[in-house]
PDB file of N, CA, C and O in Angstrom:
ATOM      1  N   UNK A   1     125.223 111.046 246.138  1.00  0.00           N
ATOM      2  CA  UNK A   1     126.531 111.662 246.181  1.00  0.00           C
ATOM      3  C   UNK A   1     126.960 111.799 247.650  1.00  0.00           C
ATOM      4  O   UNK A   1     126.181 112.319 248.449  1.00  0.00           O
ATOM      5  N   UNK A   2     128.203 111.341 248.054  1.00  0.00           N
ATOM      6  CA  UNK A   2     128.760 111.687 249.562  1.00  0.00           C
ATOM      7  C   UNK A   2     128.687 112.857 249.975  1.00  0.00           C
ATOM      8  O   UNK A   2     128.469 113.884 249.333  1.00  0.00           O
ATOM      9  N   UNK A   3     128.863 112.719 251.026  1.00  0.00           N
ATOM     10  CA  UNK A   3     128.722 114.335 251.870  1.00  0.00           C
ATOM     11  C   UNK A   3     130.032 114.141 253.375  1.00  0.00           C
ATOM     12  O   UNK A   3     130.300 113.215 254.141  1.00  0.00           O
ATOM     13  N   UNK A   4     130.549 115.560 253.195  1.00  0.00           N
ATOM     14  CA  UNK A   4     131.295 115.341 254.445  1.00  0.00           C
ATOM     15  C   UNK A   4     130.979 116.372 255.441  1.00  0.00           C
ATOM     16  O   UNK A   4     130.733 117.556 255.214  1.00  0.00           O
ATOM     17  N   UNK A   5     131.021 115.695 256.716  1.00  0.00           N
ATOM     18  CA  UNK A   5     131.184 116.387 257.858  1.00  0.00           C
ATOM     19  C   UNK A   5     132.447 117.124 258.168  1.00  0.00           C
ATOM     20  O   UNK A   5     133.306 116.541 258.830  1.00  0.00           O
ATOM     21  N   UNK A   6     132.614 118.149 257.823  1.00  0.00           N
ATOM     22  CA  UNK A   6     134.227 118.921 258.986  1.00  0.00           C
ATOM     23  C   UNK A   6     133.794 119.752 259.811  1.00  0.00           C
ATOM     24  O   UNK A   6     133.098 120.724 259.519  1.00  0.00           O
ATOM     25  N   UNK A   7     134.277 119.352 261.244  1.00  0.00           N
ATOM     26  CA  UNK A   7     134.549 120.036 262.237  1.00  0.00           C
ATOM     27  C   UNK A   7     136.065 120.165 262.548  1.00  0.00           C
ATOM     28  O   UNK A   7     137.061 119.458 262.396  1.00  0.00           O
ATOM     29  N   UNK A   8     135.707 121.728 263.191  1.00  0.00           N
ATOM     30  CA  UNK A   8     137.135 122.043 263.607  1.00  0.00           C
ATOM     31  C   UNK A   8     136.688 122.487 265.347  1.00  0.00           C
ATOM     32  O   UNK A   8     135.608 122.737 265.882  1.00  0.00           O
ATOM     33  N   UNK A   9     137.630 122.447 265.681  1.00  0.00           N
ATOM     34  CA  UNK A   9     137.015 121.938 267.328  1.00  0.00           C
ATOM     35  C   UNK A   9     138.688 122.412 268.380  1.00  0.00           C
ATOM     36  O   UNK A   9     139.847 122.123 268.081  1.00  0.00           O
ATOM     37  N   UNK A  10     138.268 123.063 269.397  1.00  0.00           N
ATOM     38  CA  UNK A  10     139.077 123.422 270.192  1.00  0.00           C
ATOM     39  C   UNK A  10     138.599 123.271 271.644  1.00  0.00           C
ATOM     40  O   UNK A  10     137.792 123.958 272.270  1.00  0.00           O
ATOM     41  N   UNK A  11     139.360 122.109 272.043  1.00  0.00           N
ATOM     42  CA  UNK A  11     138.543 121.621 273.609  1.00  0.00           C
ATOM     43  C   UNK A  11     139.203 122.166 274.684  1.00  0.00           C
ATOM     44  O   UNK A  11     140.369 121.951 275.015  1.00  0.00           O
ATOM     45  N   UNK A  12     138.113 123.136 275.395  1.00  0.00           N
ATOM     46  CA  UNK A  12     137.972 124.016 276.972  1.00  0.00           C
ATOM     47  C   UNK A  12     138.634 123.322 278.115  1.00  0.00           C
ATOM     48  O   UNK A  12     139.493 123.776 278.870  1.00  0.00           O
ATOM     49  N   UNK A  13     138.100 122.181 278.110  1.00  0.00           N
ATOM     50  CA  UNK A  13     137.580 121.265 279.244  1.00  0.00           C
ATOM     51  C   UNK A  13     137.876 119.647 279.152  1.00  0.00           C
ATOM     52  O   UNK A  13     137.032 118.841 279.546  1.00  0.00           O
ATOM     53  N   UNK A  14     139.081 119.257 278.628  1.00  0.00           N
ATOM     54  CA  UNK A  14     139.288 118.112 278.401  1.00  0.00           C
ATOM     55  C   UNK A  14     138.324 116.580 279.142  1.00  0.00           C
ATOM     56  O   UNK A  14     137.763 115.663 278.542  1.00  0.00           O
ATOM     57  N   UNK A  15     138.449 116.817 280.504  1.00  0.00           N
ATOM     58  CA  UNK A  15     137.446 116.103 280.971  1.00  0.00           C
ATOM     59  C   UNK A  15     135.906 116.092 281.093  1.00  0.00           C
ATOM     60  O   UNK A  15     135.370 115.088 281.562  1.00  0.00           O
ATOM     61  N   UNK A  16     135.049 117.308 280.641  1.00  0.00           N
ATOM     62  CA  UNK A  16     133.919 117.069 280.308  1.00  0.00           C
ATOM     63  C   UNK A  16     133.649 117.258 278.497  1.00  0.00           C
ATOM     64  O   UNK A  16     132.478 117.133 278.139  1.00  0.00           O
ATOM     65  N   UNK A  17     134.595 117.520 277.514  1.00  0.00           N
ATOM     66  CA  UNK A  17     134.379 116.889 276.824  1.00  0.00           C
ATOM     67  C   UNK A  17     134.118 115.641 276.247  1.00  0.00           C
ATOM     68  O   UNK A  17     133.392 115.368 275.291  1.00  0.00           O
ATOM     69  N   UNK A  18     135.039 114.680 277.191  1.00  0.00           N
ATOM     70  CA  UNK A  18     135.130 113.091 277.398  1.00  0.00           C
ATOM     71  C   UNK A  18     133.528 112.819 277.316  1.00  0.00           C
ATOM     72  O   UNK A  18     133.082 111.840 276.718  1.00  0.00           O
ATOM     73  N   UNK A  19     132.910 113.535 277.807  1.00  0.00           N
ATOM     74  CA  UNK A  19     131.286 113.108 278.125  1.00  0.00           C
ATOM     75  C   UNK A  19     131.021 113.197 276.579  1.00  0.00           C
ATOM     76  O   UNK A  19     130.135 112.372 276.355  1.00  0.00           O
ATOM     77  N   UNK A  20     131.267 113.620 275.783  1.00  0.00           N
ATOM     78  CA  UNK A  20     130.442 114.138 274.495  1.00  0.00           C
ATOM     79  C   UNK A  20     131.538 112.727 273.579  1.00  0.00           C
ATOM     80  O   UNK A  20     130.902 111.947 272.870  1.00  0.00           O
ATOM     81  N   UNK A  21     132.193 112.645 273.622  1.00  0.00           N
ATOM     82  CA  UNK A  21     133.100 111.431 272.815  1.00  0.00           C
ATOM     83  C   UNK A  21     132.254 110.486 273.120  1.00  0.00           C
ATOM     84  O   UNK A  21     131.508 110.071 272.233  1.00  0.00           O
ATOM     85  N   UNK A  22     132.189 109.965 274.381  1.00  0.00           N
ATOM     86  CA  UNK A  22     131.713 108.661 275.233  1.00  0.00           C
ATOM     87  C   UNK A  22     130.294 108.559 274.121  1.00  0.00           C
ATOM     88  O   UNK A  22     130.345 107.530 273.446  1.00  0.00           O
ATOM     89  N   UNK A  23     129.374 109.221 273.903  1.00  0.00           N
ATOM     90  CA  UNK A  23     128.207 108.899 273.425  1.00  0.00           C
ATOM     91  C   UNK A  23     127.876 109.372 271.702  1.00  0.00           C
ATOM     92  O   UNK A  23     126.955 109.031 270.960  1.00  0.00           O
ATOM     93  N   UNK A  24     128.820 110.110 271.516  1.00  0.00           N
ATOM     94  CA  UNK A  24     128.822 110.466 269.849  1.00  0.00           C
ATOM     95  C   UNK A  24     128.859 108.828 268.781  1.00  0.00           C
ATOM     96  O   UNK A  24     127.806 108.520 268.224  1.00  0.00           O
ATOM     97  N   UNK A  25     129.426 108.411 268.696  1.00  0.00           N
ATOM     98  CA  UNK A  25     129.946 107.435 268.189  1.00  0.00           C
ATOM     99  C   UNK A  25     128.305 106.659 268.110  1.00  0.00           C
ATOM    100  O   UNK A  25     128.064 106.320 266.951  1.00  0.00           O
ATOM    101  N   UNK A  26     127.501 106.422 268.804  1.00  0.00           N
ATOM    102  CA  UNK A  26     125.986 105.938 268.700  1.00  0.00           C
ATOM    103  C   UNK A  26     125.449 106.826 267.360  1.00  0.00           C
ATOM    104  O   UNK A  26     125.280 106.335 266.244  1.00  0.00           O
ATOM    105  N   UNK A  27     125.221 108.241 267.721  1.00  0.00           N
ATOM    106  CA  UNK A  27     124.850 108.850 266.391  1.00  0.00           C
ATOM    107  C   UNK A  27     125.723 108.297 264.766  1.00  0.00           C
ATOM    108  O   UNK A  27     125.324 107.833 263.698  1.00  0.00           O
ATOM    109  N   UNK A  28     126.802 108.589 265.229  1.00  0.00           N
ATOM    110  CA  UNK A  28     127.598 108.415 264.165  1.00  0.00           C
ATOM    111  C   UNK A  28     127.445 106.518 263.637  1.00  0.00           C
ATOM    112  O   UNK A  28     128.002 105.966 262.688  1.00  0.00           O
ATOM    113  N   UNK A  29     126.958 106.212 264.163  1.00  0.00           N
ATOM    114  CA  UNK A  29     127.414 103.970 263.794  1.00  0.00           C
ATOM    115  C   UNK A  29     125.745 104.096 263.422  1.00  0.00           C
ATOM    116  O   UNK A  29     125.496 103.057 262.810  1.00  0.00           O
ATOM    117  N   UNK A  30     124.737 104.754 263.505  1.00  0.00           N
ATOM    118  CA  UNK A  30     123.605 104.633 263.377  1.00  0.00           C
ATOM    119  C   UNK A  30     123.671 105.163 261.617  1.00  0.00           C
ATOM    120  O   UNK A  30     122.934 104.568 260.830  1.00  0.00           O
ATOM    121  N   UNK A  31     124.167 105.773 261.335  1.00  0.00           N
ATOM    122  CA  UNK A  31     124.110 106.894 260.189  1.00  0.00           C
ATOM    123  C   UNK A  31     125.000 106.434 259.601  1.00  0.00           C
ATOM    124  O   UNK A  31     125.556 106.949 258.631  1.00  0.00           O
ATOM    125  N   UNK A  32     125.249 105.441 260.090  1.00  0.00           N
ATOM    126  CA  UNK A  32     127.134 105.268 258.412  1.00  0.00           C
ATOM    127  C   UNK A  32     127.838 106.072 258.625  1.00  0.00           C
ATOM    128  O   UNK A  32     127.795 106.815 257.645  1.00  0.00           O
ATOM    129  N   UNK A  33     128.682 106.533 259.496  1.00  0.00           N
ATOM    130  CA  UNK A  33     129.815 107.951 259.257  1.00  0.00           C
ATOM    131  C   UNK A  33     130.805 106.913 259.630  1.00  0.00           C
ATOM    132  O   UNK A  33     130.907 106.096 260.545  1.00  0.00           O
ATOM    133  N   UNK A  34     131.705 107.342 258.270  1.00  0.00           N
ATOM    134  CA  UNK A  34     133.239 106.519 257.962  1.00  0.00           C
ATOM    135  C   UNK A  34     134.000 107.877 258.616  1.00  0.00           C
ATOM    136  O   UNK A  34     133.565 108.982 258.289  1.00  0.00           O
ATOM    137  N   UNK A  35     135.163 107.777 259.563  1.00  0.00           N
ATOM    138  CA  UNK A  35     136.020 108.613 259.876  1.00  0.00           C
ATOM    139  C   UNK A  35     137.088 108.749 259.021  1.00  0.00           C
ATOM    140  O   UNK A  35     137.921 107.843 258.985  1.00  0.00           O
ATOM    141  N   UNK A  36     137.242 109.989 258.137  1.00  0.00           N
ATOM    142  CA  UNK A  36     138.451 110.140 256.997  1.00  0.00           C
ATOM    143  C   UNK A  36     139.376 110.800 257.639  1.00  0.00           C
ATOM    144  O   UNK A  36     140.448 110.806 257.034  1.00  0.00           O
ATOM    145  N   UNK A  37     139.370 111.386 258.681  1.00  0.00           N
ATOM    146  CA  UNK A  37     140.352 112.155 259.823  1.00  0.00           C
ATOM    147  C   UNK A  37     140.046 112.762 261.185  1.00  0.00           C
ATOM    148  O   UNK A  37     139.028 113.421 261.397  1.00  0.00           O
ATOM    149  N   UNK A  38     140.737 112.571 261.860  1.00  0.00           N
ATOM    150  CA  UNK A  38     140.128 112.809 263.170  1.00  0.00           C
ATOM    151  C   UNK A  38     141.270 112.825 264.135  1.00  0.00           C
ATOM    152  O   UNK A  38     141.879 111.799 264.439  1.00  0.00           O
ATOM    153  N   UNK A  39     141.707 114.688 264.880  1.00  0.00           N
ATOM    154  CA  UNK A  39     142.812 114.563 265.478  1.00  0.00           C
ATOM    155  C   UNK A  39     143.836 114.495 265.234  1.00  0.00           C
ATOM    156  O   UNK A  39     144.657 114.911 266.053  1.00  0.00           O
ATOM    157  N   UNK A  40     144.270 113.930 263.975  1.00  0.00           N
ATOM    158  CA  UNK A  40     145.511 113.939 264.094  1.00  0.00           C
ATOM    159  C   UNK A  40     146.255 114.842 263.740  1.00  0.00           C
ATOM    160  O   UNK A  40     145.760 115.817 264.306  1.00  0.00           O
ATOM    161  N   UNK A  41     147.751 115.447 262.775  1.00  0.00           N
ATOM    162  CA  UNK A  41     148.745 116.389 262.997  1.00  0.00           C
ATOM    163  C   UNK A  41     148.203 117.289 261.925  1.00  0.00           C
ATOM    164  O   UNK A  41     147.970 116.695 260.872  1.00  0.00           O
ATOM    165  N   UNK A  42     147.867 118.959 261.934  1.00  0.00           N
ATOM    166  CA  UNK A  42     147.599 119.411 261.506  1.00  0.00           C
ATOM    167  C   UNK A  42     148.011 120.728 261.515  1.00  0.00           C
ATOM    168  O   UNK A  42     148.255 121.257 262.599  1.00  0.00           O
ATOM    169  N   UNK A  43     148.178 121.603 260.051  1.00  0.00           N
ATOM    170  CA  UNK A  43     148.688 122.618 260.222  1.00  0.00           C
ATOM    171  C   UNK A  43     148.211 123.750 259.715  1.00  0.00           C
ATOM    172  O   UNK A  43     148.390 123.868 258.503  1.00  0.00           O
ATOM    173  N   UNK A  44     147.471 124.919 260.437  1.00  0.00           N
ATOM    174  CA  UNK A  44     146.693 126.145 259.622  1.00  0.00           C
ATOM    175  C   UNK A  44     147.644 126.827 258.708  1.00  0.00           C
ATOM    176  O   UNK A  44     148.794 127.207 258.927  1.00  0.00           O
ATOM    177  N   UNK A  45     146.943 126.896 257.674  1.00  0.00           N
ATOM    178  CA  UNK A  45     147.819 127.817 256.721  1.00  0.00           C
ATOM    179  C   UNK A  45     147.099 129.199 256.294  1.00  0.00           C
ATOM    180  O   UNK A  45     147.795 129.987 255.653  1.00  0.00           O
ATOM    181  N   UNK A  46     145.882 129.534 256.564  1.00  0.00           N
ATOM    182  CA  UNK A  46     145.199 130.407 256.850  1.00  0.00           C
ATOM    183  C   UNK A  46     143.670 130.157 257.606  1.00  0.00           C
ATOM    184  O   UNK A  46     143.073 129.081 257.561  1.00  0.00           O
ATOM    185  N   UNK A  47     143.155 131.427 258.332  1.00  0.00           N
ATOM    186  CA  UNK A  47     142.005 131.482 259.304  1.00  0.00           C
ATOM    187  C   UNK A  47     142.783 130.911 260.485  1.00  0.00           C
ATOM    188  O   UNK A  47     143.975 130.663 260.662  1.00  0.00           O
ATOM    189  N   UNK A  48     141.200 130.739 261.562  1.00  0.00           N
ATOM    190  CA  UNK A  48     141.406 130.485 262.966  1.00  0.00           C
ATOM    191  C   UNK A  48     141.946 129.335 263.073  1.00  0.00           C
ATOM    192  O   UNK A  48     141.644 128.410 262.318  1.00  0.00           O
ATOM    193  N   UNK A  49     142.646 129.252 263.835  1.00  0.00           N
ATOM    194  CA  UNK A  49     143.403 127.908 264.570  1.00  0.00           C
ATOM    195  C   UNK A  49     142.861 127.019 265.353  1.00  0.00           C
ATOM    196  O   UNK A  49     142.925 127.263 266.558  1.00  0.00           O
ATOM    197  N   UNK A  50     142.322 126.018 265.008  1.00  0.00           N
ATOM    198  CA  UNK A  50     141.581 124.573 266.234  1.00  0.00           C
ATOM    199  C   UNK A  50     142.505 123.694 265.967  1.00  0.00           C
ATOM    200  O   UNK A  50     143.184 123.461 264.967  1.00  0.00           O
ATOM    201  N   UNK A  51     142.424 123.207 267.087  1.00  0.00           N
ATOM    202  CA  UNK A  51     143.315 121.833 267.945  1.00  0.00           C
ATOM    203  C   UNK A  51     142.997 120.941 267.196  1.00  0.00           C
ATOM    204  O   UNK A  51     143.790 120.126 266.724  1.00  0.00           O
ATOM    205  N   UNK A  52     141.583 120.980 266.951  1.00  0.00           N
ATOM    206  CA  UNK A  52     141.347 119.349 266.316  1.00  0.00           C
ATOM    207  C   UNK A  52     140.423 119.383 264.755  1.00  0.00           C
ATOM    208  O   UNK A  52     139.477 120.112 264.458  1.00  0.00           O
ATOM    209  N   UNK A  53     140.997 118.475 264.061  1.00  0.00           N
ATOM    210  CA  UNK A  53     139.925 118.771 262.805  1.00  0.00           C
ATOM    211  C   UNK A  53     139.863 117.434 262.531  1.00  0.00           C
ATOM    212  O   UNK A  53     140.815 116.654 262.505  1.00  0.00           O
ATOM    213  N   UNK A  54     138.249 117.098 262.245  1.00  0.00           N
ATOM    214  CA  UNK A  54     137.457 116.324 261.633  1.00  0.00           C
ATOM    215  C   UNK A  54     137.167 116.165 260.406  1.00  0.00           C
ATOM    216  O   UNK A  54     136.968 117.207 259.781  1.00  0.00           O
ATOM    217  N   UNK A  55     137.054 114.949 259.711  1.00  0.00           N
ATOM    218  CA  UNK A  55     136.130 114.811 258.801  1.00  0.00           C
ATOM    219  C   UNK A  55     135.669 113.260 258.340  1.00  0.00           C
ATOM    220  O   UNK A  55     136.315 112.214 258.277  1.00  0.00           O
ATOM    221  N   UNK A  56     133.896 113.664 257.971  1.00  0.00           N
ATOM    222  CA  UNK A  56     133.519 112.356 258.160  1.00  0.00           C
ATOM    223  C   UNK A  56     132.619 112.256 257.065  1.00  0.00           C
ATOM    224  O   UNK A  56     132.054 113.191 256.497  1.00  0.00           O
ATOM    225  N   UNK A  57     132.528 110.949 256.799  1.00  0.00           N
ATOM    226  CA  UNK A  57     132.334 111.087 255.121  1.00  0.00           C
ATOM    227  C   UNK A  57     130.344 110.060 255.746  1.00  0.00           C
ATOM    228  O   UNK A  57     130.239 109.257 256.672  1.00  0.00           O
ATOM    229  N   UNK A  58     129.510 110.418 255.070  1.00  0.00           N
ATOM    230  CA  UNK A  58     128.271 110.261 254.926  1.00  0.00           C
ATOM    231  C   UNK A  58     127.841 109.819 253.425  1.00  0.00           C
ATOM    232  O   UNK A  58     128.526 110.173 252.465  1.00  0.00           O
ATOM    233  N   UNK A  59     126.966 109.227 253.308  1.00  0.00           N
ATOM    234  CA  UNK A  59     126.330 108.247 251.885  1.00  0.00           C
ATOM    235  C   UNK A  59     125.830 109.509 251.032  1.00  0.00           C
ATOM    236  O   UNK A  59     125.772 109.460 249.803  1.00  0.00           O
ATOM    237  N   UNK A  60     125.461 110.682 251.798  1.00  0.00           N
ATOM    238  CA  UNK A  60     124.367 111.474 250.810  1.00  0.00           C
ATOM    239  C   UNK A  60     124.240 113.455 252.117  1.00  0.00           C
ATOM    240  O   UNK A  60     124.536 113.510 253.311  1.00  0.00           O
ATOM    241  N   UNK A  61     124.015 113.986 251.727  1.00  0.00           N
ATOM    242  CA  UNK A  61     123.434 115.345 252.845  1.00  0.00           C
ATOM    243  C   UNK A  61     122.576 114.727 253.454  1.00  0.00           C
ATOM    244  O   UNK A  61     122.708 114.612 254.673  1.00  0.00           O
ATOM    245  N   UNK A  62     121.520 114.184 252.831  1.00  0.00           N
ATOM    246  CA  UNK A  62     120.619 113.933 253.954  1.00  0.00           C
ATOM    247  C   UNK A  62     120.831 113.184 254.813  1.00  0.00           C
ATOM    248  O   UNK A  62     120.232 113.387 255.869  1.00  0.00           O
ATOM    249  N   UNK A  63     121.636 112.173 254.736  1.00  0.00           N
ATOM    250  CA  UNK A  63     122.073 111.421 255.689  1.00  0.00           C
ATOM    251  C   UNK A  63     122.768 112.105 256.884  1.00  0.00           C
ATOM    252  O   UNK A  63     122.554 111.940 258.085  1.00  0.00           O
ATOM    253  N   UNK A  64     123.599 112.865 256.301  1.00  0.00           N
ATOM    254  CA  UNK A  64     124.518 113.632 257.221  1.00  0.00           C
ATOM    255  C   UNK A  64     123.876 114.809 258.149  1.00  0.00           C
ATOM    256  O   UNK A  64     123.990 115.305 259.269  1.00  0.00           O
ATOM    257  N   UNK A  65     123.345 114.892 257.296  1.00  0.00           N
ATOM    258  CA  UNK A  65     121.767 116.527 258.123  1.00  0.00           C
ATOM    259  C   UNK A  65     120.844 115.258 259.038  1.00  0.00           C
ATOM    260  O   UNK A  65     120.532 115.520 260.200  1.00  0.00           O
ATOM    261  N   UNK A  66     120.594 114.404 258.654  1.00  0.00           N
ATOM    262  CA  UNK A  66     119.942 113.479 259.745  1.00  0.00           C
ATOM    263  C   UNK A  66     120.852 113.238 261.347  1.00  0.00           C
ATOM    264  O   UNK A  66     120.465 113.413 262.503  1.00  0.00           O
ATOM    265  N   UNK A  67     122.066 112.814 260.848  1.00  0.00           N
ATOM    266  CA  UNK A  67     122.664 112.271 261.719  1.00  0.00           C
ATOM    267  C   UNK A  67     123.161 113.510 262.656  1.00  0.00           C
ATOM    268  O   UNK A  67     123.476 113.419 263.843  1.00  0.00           O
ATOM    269  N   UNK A  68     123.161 114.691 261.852  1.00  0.00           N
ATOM    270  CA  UNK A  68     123.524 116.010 263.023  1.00  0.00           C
ATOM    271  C   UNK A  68     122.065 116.158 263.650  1.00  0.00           C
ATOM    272  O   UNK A  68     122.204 115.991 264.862  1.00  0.00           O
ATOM    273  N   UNK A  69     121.116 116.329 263.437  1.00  0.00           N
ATOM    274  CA  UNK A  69     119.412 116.581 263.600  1.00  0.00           C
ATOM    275  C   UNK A  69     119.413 115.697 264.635  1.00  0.00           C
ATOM    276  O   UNK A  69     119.314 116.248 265.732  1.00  0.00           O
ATOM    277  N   UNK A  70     119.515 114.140 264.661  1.00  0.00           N
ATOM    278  CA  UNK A  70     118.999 113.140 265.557  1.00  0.00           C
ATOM    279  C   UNK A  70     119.360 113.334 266.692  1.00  0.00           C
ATOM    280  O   UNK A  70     120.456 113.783 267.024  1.00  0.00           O
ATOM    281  N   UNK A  71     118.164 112.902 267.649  1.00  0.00           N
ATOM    282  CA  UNK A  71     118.127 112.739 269.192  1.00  0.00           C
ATOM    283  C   UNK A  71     119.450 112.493 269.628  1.00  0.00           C
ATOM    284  O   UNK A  71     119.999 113.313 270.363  1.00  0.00           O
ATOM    285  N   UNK A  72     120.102 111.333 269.219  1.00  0.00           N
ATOM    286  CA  UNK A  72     121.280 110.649 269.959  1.00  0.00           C
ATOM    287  C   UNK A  72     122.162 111.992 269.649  1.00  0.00           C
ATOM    288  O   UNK A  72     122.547 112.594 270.651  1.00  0.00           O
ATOM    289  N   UNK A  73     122.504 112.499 268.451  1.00  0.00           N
ATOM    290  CA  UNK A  73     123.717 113.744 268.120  1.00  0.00           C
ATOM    291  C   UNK A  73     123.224 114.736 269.245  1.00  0.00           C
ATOM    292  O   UNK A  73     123.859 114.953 270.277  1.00  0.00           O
ATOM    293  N   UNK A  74     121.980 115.328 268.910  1.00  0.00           N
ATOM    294  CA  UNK A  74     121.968 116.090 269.734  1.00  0.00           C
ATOM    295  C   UNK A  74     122.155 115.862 271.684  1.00  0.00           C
ATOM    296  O   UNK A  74     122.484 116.612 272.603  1.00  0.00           O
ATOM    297  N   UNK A  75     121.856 114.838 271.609  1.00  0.00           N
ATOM    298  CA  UNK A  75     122.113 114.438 273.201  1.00  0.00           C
ATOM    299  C   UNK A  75     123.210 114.863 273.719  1.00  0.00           C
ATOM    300  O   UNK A  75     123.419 115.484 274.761  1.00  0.00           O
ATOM    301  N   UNK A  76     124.359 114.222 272.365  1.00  0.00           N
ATOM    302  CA  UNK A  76     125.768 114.003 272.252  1.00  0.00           C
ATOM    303  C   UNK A  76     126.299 116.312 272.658  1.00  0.00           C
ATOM    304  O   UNK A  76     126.843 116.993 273.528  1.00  0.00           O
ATOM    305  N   UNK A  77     125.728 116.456 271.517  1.00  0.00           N
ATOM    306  CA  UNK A  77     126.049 118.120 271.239  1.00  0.00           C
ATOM    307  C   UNK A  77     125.694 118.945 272.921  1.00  0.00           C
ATOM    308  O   UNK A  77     126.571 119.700 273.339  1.00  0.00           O
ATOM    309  N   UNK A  78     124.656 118.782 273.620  1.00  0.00           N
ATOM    310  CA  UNK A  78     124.318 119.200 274.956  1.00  0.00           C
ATOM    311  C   UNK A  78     125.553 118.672 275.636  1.00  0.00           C
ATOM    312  O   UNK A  78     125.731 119.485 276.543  1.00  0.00           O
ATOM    313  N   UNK A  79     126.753 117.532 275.728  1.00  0.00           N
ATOM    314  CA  UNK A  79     127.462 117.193 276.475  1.00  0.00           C
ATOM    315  C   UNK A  79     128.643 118.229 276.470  1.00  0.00           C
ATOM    316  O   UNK A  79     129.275 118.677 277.426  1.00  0.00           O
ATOM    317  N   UNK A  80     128.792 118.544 274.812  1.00  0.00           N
ATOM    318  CA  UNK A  80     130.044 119.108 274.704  1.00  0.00           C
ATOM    319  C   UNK A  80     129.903 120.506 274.612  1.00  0.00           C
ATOM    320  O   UNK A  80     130.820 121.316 274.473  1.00  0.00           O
ATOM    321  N   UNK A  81     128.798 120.717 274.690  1.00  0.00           N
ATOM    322  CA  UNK A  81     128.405 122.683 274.205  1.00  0.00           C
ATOM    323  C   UNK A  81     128.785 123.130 275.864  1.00  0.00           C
ATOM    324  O   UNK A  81     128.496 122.554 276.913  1.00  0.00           O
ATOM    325  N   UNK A  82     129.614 124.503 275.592  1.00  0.00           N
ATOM    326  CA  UNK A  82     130.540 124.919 276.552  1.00  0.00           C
ATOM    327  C   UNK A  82     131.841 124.643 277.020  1.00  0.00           C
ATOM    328  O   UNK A  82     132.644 125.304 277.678  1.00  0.00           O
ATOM    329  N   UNK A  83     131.872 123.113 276.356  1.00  0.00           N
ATOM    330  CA  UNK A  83     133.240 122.609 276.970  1.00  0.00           C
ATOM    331  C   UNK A  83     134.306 122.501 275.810  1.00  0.00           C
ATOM    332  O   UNK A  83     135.254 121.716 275.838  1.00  0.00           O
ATOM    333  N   UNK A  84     133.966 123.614 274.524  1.00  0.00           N
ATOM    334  CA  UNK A  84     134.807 123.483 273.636  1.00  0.00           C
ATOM    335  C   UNK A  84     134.241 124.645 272.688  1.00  0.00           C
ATOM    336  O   UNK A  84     133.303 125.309 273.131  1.00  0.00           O
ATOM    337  N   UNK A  85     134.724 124.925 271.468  1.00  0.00           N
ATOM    338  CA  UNK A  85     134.572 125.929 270.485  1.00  0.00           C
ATOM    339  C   UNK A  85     134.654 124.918 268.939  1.00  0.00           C
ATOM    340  O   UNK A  85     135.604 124.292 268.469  1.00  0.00           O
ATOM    341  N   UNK A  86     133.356 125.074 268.481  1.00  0.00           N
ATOM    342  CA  UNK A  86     133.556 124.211 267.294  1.00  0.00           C
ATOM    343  C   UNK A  86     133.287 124.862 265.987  1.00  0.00           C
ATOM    344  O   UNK A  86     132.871 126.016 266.086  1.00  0.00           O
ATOM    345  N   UNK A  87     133.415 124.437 264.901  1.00  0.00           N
ATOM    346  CA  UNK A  87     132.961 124.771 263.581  1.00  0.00           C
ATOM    347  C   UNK A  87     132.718 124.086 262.502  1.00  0.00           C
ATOM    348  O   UNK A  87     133.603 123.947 261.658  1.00  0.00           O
ATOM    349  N   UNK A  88     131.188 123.416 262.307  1.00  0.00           N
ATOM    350  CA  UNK A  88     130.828 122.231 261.477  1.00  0.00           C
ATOM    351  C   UNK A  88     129.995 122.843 260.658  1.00  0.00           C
ATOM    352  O   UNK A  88     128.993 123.550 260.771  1.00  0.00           O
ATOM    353  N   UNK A  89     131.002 122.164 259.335  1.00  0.00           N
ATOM    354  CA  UNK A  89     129.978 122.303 258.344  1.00  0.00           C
ATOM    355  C   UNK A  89     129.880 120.952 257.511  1.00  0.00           C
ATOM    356  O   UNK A  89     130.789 120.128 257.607  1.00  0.00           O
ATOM    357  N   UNK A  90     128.706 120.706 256.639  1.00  0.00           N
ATOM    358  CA  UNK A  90     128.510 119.844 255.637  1.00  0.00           C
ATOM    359  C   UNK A  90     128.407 120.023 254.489  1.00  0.00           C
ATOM    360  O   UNK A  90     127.513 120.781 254.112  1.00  0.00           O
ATOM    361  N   UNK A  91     129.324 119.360 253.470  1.00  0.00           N
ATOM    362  CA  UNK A  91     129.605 119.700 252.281  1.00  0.00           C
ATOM    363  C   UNK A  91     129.580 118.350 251.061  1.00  0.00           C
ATOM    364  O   UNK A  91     130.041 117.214 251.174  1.00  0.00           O
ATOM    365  N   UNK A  92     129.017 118.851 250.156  1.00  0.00           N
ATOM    366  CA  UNK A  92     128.936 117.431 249.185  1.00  0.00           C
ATOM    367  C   UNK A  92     130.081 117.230 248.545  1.00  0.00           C
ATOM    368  O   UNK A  92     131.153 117.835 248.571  1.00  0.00           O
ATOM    369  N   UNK A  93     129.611 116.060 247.822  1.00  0.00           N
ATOM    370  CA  UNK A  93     131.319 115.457 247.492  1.00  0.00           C
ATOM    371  C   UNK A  93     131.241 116.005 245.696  1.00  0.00           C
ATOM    372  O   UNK A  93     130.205 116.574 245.351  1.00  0.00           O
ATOM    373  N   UNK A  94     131.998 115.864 244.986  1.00  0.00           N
ATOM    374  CA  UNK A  94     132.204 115.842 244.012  1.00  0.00           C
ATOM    375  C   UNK A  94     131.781 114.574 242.932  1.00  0.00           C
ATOM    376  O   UNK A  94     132.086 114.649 241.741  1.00  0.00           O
TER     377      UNK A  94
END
């Protein structure tokens, strides 16, 4: 059963976030993550407000709990921790 990634994400530091983009995409092409949205126009209709919302669709949880877990993500996560405010969770599909 699929699983999705959503993050909601509000970037500090536009230019050292760049560092965490630049190398995410390795975790993510390793693991199968199809991008179902990312960035673009969005509008809160209730809770906190982030700039940017994600979501990324994975084969299964475990896949998706792998691909957050792995070396390369986490490499990725040390680039951007501080230089933004995020909120990821993983959720199965229907």
């Amino acid at each position: 059963m699929a699983a999705y990634w959503i993050a909601h994400v509000t970037v500090l530091d536009p230019v050292k976030y760049k560092d965490y983009t630049d190398i995410a995409p390795v975790a993510f092409k390793k693991y199968g993550a199809v991008f179902l949205a990312r960035g673009g126009e969005s509008r809160t209709l209730e809770g906190e407000t982030f700039q940017r919302h994600v979501v990324i669709e994975f084969k299964d949880m475990d896949t998706a709990l792998d691909c957050y877990n792995s070396p390369e993500y986490q490499s990725a996560k040390l680039k951007r921790d501080g230089h933004c405010v995020a909120q990821i969770a993983i959720v199965e599909g229907l």
